[in-house]
Backbone as JSON, one array per atom type, in Angstrom:
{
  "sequence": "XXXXXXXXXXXXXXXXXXXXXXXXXXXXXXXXXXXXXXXXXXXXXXXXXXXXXXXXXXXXXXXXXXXXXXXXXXXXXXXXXXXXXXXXXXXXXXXXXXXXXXXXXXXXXXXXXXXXXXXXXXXXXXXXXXXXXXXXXXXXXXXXXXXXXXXXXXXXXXXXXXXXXXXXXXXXXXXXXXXXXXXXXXXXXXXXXXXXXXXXXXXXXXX",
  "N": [[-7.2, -0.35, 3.55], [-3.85, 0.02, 4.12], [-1.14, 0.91, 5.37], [-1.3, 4.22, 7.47], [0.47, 6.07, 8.63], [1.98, 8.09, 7.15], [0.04, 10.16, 6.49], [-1.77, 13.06, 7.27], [-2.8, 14.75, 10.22], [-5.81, 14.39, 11.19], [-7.11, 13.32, 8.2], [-8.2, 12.05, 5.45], [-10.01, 10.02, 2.96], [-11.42, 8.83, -0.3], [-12.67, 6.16, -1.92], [-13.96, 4.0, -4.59], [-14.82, 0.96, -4.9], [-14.79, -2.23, -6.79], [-15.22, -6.11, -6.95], [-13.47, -9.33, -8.2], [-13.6, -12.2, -9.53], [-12.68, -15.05, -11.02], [-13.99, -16.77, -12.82], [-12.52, -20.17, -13.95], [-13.32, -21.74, -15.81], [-15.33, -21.06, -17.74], [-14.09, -18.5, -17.91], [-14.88, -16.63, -17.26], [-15.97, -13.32, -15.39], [-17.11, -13.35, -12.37], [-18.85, -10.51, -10.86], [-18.87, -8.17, -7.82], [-20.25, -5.54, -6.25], [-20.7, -2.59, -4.5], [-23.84, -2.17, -4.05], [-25.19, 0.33, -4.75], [-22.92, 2.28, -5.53], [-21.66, 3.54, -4.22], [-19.3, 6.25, -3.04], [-16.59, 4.92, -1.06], [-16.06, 6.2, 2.39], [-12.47, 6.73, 4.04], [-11.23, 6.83, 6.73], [-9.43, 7.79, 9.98], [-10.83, 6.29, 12.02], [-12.17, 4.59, 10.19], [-10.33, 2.03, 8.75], [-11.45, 0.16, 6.99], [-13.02, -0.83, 4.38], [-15.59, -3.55, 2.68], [-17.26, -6.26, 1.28], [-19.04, -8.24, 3.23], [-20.02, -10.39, 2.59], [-19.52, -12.08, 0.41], [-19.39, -14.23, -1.4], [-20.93, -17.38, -1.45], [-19.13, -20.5, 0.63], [-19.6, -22.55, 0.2], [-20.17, -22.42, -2.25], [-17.99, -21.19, -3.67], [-16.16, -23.37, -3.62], [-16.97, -25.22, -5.06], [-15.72, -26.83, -7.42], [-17.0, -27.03, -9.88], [-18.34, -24.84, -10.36], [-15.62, -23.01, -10.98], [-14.7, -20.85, -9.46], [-12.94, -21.99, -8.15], [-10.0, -24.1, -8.86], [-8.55, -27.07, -8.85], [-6.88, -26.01, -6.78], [-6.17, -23.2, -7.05], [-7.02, -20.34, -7.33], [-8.5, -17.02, -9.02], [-8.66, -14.0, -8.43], [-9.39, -10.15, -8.26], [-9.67, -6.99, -8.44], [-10.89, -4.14, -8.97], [-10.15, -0.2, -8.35], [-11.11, 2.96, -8.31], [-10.41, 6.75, -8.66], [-7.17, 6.05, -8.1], [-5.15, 7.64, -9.22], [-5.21, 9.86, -8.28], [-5.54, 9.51, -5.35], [-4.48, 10.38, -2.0], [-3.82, 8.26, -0.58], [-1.26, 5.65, 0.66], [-1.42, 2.81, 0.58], [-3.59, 0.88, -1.36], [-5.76, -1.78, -0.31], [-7.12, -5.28, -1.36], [-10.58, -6.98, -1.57], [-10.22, -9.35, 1.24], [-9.41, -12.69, -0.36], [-9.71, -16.01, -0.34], [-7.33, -18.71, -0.78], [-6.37, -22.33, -0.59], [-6.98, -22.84, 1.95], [-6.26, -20.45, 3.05], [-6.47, -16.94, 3.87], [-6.19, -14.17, 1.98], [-4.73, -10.79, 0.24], [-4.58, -8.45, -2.19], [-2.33, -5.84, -2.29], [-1.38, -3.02, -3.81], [0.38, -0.49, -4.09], [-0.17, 3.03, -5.36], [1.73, 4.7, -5.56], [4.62, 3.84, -4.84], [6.74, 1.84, -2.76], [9.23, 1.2, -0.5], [12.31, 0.85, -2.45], [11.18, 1.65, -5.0], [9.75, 3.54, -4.11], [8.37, 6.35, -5.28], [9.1, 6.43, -7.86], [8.11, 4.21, -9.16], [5.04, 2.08, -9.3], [4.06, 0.01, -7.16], [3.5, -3.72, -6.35], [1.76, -6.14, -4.32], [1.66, -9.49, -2.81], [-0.19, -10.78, 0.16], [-0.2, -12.23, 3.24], [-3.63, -12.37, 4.86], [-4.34, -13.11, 7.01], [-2.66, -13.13, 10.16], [-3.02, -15.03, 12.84], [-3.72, -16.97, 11.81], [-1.56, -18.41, 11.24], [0.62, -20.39, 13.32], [3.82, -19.86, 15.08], [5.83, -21.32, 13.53], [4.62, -22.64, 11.31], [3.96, -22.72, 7.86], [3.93, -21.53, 4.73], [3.87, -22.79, 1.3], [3.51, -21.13, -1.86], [3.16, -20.51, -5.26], [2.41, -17.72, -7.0], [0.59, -15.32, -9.39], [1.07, -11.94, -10.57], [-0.88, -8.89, -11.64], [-1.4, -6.36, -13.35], [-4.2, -5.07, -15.49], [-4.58, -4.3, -18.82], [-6.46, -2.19, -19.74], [-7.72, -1.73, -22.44], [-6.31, -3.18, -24.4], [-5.94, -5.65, -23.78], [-3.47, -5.96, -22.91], [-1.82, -7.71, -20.3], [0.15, -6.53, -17.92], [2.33, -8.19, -16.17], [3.69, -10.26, -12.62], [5.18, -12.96, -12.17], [6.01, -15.44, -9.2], [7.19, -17.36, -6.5], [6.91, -18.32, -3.23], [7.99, -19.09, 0.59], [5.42, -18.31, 2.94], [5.3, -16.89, 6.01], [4.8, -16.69, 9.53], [6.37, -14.26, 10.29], [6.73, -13.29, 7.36], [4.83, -12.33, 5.78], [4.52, -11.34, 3.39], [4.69, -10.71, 0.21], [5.86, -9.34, -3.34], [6.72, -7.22, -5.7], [8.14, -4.1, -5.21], [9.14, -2.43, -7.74], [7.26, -2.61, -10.1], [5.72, -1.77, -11.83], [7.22, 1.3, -14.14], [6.17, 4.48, -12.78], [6.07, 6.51, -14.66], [5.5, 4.92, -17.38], [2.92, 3.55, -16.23], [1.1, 5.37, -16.11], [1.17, 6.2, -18.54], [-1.56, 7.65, -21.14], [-3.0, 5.51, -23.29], [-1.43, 2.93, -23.15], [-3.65, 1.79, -20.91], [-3.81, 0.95, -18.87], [-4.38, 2.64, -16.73], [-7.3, 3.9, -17.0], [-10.0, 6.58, -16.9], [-8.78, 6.64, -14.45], [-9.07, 4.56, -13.32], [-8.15, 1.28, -11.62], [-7.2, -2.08, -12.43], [-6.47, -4.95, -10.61], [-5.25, -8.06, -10.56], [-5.07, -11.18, -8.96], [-3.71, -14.44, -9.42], [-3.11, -17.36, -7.28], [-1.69, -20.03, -5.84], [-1.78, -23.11, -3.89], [0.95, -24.9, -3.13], [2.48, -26.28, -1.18], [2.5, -26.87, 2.48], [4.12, -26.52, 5.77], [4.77, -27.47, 9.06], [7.15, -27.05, 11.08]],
  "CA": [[-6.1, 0.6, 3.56], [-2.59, -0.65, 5.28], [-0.56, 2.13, 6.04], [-1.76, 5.4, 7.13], [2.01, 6.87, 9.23], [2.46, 9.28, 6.46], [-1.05, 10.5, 6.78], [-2.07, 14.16, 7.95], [-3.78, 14.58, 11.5], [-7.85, 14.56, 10.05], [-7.28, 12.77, 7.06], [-9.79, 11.23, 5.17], [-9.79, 9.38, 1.83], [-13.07, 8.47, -1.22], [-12.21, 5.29, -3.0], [-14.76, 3.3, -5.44], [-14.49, -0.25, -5.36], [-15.53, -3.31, -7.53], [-14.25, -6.92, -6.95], [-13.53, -9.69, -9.16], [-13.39, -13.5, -9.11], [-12.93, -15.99, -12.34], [-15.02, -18.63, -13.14], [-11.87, -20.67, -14.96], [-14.24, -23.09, -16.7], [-16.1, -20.5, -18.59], [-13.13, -17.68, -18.72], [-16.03, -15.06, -17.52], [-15.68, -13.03, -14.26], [-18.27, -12.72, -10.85], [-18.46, -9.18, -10.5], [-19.33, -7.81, -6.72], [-19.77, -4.24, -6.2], [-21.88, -1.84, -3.65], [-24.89, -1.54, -4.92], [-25.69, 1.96, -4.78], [-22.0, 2.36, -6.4], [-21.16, 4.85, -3.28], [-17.74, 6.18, -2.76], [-16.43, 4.76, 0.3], [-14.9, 7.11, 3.38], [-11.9, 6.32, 4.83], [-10.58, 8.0, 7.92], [-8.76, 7.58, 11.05], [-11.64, 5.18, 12.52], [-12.38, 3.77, 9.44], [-9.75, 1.93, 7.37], [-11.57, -1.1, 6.06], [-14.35, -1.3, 3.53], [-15.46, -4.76, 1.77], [-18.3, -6.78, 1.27], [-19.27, -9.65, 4.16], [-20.82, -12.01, 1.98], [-19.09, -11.67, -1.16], [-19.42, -15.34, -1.98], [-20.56, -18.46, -0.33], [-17.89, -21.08, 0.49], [-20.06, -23.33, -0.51], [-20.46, -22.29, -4.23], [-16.98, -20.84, -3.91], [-15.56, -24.48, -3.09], [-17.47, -26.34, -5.89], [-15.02, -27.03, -9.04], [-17.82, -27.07, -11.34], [-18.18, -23.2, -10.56], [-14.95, -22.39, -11.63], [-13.57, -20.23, -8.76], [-11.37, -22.46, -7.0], [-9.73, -25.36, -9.42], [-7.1, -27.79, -8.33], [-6.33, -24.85, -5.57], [-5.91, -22.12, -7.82], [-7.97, -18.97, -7.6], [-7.83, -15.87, -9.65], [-9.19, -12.95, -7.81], [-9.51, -8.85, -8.68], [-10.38, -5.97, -7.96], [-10.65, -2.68, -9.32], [-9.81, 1.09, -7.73], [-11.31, 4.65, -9.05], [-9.54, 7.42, -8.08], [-6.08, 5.58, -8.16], [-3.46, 7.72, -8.62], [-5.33, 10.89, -7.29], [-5.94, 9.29, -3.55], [-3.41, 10.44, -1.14], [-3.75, 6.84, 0.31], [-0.35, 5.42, 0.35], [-1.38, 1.5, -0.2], [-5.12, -0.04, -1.49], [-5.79, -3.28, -0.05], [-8.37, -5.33, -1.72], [-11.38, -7.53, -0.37], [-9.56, -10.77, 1.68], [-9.72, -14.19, -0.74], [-9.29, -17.66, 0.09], [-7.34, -20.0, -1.61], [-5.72, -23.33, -0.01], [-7.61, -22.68, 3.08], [-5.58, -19.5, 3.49], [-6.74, -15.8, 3.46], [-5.54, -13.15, 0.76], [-5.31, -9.83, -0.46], [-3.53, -7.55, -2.6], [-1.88, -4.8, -1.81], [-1.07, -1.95, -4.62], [1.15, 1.25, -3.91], [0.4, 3.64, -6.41], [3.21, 6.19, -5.53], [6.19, 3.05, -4.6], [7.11, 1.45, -1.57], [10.78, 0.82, -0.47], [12.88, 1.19, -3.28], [10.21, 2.3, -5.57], [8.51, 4.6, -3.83], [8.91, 7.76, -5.78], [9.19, 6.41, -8.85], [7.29, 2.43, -9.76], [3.75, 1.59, -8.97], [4.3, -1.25, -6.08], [2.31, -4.79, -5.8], [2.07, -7.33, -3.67], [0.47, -10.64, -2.66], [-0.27, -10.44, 1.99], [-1.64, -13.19, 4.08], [-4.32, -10.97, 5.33], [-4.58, -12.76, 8.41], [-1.37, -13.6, 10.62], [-3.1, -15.08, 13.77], [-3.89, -18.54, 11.28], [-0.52, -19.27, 11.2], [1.66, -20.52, 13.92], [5.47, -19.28, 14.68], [6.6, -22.91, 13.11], [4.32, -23.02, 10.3], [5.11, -22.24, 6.69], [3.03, -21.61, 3.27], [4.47, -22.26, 0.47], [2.68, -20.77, -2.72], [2.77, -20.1, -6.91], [1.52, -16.86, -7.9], [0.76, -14.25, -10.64], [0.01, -10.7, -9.69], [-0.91, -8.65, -12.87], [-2.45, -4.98, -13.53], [-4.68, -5.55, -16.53], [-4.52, -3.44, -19.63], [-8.15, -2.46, -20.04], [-7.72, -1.5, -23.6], [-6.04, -3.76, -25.66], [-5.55, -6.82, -23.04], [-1.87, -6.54, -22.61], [-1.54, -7.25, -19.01], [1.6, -6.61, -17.55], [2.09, -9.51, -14.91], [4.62, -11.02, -12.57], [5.18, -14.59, -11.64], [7.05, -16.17, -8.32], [6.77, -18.82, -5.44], [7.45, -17.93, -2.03], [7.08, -19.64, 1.39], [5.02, -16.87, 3.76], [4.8, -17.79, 7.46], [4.45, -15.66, 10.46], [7.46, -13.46, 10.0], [7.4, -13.17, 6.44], [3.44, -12.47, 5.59], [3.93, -10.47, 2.21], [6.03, -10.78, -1.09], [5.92, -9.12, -4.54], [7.32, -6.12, -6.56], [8.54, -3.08, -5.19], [9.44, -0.99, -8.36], [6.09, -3.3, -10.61], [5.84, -1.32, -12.96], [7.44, 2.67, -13.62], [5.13, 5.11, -12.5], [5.47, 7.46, -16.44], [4.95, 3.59, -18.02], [1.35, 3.12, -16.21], [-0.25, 6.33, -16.23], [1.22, 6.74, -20.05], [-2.68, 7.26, -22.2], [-2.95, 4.57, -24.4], [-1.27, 2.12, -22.14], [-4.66, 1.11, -20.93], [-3.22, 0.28, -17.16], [-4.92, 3.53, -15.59], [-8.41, 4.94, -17.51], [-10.12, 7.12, -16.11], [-8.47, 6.62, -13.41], [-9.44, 2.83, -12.82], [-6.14, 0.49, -12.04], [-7.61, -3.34, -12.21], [-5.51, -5.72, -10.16], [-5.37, -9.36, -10.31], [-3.48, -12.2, -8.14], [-3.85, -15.78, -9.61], [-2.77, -18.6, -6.57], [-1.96, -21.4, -6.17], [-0.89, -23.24, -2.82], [1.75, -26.19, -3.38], [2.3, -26.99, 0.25], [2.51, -26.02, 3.95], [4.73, -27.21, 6.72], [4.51, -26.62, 10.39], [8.06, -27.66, 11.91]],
  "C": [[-5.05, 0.1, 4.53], [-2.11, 0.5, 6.03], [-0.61, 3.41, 6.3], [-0.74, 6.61, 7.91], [1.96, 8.15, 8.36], [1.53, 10.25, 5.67], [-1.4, 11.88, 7.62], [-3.15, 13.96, 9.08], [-5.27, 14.81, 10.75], [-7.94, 14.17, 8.81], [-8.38, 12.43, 6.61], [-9.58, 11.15, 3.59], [-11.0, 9.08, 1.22], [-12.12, 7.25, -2.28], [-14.06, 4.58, -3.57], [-14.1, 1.71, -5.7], [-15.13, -1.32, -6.03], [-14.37, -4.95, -7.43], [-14.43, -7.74, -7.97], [-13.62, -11.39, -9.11], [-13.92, -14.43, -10.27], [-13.13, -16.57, -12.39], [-13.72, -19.19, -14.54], [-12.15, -21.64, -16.15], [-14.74, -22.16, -17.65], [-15.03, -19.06, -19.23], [-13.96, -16.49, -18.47], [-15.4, -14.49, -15.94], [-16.96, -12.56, -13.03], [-18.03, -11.72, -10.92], [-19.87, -9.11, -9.68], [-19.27, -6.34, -6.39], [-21.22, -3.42, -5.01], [-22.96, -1.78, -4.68], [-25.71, -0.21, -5.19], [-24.46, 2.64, -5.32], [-21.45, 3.51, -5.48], [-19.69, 5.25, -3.38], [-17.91, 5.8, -1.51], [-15.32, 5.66, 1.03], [-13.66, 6.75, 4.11], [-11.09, 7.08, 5.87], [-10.23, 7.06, 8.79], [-9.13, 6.11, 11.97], [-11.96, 4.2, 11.7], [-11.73, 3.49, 8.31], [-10.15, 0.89, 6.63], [-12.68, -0.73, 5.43], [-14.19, -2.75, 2.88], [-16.82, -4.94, 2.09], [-18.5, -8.29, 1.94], [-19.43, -10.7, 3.68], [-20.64, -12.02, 0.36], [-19.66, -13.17, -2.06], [-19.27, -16.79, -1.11], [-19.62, -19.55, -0.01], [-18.07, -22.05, -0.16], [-20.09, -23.42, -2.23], [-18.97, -22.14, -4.37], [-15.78, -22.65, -4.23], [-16.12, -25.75, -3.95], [-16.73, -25.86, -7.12], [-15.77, -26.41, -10.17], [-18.01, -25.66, -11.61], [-17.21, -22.44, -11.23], [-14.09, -21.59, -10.81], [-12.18, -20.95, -7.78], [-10.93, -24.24, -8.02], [-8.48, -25.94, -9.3], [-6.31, -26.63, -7.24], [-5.84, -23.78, -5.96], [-7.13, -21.65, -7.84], [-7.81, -17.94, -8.01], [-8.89, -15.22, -8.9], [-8.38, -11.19, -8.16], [-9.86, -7.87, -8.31], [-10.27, -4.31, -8.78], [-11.28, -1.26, -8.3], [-9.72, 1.97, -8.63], [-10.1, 4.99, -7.97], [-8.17, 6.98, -7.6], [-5.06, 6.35, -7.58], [-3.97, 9.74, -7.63], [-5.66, 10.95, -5.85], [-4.86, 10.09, -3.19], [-3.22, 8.88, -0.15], [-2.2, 6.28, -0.27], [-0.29, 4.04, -0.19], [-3.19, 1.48, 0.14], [-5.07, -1.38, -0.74], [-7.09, -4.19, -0.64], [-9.33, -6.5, -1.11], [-10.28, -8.7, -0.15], [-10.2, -11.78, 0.23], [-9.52, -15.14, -0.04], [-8.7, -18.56, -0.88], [-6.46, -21.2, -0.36], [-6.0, -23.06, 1.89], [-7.01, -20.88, 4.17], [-6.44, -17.92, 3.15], [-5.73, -14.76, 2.61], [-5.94, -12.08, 0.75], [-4.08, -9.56, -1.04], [-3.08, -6.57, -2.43], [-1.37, -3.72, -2.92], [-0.74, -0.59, -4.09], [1.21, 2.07, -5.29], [0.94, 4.67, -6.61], [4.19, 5.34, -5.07], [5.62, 3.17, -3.35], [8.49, 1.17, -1.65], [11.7, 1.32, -1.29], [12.38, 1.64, -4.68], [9.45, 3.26, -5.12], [9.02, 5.83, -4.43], [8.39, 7.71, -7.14], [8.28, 5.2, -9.55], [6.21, 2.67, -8.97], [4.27, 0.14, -8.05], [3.39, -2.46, -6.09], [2.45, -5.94, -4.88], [0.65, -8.13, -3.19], [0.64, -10.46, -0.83], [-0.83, -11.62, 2.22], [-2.12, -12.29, 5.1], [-4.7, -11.33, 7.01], [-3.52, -13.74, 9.73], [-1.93, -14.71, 11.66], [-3.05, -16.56, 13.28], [-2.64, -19.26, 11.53], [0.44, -19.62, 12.81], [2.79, -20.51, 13.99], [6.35, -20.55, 13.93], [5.48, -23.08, 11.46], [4.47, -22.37, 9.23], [4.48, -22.78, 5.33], [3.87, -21.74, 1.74], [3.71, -22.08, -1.02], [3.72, -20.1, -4.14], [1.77, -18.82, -7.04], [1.94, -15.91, -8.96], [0.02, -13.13, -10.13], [0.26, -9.84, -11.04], [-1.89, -7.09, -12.68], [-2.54, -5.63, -14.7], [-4.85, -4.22, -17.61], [-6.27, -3.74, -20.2], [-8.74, -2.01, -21.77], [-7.54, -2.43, -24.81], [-5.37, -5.19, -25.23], [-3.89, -7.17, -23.05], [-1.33, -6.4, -21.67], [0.2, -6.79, -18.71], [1.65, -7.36, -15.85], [3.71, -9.91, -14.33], [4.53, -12.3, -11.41], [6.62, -14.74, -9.97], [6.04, -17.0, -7.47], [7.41, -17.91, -4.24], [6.79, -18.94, -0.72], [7.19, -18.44, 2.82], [5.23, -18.09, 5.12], [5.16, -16.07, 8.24], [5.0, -14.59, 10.27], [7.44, -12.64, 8.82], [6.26, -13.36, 5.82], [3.83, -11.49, 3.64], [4.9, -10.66, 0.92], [5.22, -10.21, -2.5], [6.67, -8.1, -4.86], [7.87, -4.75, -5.87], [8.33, -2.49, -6.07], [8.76, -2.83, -9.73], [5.95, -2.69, -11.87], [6.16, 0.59, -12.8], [6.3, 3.24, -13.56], [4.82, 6.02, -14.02], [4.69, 5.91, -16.57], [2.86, 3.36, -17.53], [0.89, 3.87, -16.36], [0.05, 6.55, -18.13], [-0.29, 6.38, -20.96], [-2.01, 5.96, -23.51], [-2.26, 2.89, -23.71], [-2.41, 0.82, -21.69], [-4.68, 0.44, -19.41], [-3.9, 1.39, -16.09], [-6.19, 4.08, -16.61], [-9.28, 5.47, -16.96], [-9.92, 7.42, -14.62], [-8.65, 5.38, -12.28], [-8.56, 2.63, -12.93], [-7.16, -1.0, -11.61], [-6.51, -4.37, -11.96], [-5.63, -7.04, -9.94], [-4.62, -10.39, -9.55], [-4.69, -13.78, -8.64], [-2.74, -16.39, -8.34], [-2.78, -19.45, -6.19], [-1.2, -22.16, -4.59], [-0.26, -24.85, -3.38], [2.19, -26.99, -2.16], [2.27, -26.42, 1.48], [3.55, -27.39, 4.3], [4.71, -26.26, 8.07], [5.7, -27.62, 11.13], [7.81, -27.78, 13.43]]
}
C-alpha cells in the first residue's frame, strides 16, 4: 500500500492477493499465492504484505526457465476487492529485472489528473537507496490490465530513464473509470483487476 494521507484516523483495509510471473518459453504463468487464501489486514502499522521467498534467484535467473529472457521479465499480480477498498493505491509484490527492483502501482479511483475519473498505473523502482544521486536507469516497458474474459488486454507501452529523483512513470488517466468496471469488459470480475508490467532494461548510466 503507498499512500495512506487521505486515510481516516483507525483505518484498516482486507485485500486478497495472488502473484504472477511468465515462463516466456512455454507462454504459461508461476502462480504464488497465500496458502490458506487469507485476506490480508492492512492498517496504520501494517502497510506491506508479500511473500519472502516468492522465487529463487537462482531458478529465477536461468533462461531455460523462462522468467527472465534477454532482461525482460513479465510479472502480475492480481487484487480482490478492487474497486470496493478505500485504499487509494495497491502496490504489488517487488520484481527484479536488470538487477533492479520493481513494482506496480494501480490507483483504482485516479491519481493527479485522473483521480476522480481514470483507473491510474504505474511502473516504481521499489527501492530508491540502490541508486545513487548520479545514476540513471533507462528502461522499455508494457504495463497492461488483462481482460479476463475474452483476452483483450488493454496495455500501454513507453521507455523512460528513472533515477533517484524520478523513481516512477506511467498513466495517470489508464484507462476511464465507467470503461473498466463496464460488465462484459472483462477488466474487473468479481471484483478481480489483474495487472501486468513486461520490462525490459536497455541501459544505466551513473554520471
Amino acid at each position: 500500500m503507498s499512500s495512506t494521507s487521505s486515510l481516516k484516523l483507525g483505518w484498516e483495509d482486507y485485500a486478497v492477493f495472488r502473484f504472477f510471473l511468465l515462463d516466456q518459453n512455454k507462454d504459461n504463468y508461476l502462480v504464488v499465492q497465500d496458502a490458506l487464501l487469507k485476506e490480508k489486514r492492512f492498517h496504520g502499522l501494517k502497510l506491506e504484505w508479500g511473500i519472502d521467498q516468492f522465487l529463487s534467484l537462482k531458478a529465477f535467473n536461468d533462461a531455460s526457465n523462462g522468467y527472465l529472457v534477454e532482461e525482460t521479465c513479465v510479472f502480475g499480480a492480481e487484487i480482490e476487492n478492487f474497486s470496493k477498498s478505500d485504499t487509494e493505491c495497491f502496490e504489488s509484490k517487488v520484481f527484479v529485472t536488470g538487477d533492479q527492483k520493481w513494482k506496480i502501482q494501480p490507483y483504482p479511483k485516479g491519481r493527479r489528473h485522473g483521480n476522480g475519473s481514470h483507473l491510474s498505473l504505474y511502473l516504481v523502482i521499489a527501492d530508491s537507496t540502490t541508486l545513487s544521486p548520479a545514476s540513471k536507469i533507462y528502461a522499455e516497458f508494457t504495463l497492461r490490465i488483462l481482460d479476463q474474459v475474452q483476452a483483450r488486454h488493454i496495455a500501454g507501452k513507453g521507455n523512460y530513464w528513472f533515477n533517484a529523483s524520478n523513481l516512477d512513470t506511467g498513466w495517470a488517466r489508464f484507462a476511464t473509470l465507467s470503461y473498466f468496471s463496464q460488465h462484459g469488459n472483462g477488466l474487473l470480475v468479481k471484483d478481480v483487476c489483474l495487472v501486468e508490467a513486461e520490462v525490459t532494461i536497455h541501459g544505466t548510466s551513473a554520471l
